[in-house]
C-alpha positions in Angstrom: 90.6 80.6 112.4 89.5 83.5 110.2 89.0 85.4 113.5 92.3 85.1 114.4 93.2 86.3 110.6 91.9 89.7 111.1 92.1 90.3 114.7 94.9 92.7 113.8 92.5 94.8 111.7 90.1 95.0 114.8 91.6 96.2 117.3 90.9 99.6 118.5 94.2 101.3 119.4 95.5 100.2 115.5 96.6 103.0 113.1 94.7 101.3 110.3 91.6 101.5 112.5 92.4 105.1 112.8 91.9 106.2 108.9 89.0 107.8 107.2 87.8 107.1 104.1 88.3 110.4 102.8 92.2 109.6 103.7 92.1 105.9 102.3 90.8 107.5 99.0 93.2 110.0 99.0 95.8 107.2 99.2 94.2 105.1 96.4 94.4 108.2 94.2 97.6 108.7 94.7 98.6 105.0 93.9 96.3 104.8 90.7 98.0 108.5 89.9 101.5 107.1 90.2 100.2 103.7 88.1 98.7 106.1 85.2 102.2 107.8 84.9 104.3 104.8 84.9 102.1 102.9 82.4 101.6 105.7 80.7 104.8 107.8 79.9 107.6 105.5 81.7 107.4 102.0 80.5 106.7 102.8 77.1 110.2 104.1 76.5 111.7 101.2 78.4 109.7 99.2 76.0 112.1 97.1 74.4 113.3 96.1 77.9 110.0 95.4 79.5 108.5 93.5 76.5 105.1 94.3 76.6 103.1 96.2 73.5 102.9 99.7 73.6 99.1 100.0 73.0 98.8 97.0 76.3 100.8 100.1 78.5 98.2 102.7 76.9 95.4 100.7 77.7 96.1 99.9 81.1 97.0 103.3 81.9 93.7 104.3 81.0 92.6 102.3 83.4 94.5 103.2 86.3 93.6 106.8 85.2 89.6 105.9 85.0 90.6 104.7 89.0 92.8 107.9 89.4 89.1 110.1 88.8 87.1 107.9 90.4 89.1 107.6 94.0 89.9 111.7 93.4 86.6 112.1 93.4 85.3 110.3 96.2 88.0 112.0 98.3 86.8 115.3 97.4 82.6 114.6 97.7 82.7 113.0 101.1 82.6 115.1 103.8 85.2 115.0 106.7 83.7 113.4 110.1 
């Protein structure tokens, strides 16, 4: 059953197949960026409406920032194939 599960992702002639991991880091980046900058400058002025504490939003958008460096990173140190 599990090969049936993720025959999708192994099939030669798939788009997903297809990526680098210099592009799928590029794309985590840009998701942990976007994260940061919502968490971080967004939500806490909807506060009130979302309902969680400030210093939570803070923290976590530390943390999507810490993945933001670490997925810019990798994109920029490995080399293109």
């Amino acid at each position: 059953m599990s090969s049936k599960l993720f025959h999708s992702f192994e099939l030669k002639d798939s788009t997903l197949v297809n990526y680098t991991q210099k592009h799928l880091f590029r794309l985590d980046a840009i998701g942990a960026l976007v994260t940061a900058v919502l968490l971080g400058a967004v939500l806490p002025i909807l506060q009130p409406y979302v309902g969680m504490p400030i210093v939570a939003l803070y923290l976590l958008s530390a943390i999507a920032a810490a993945f933001f460096l670490y997925s810019g990173a990798c994109y920029l140190l490995i080399k293109s194939s």
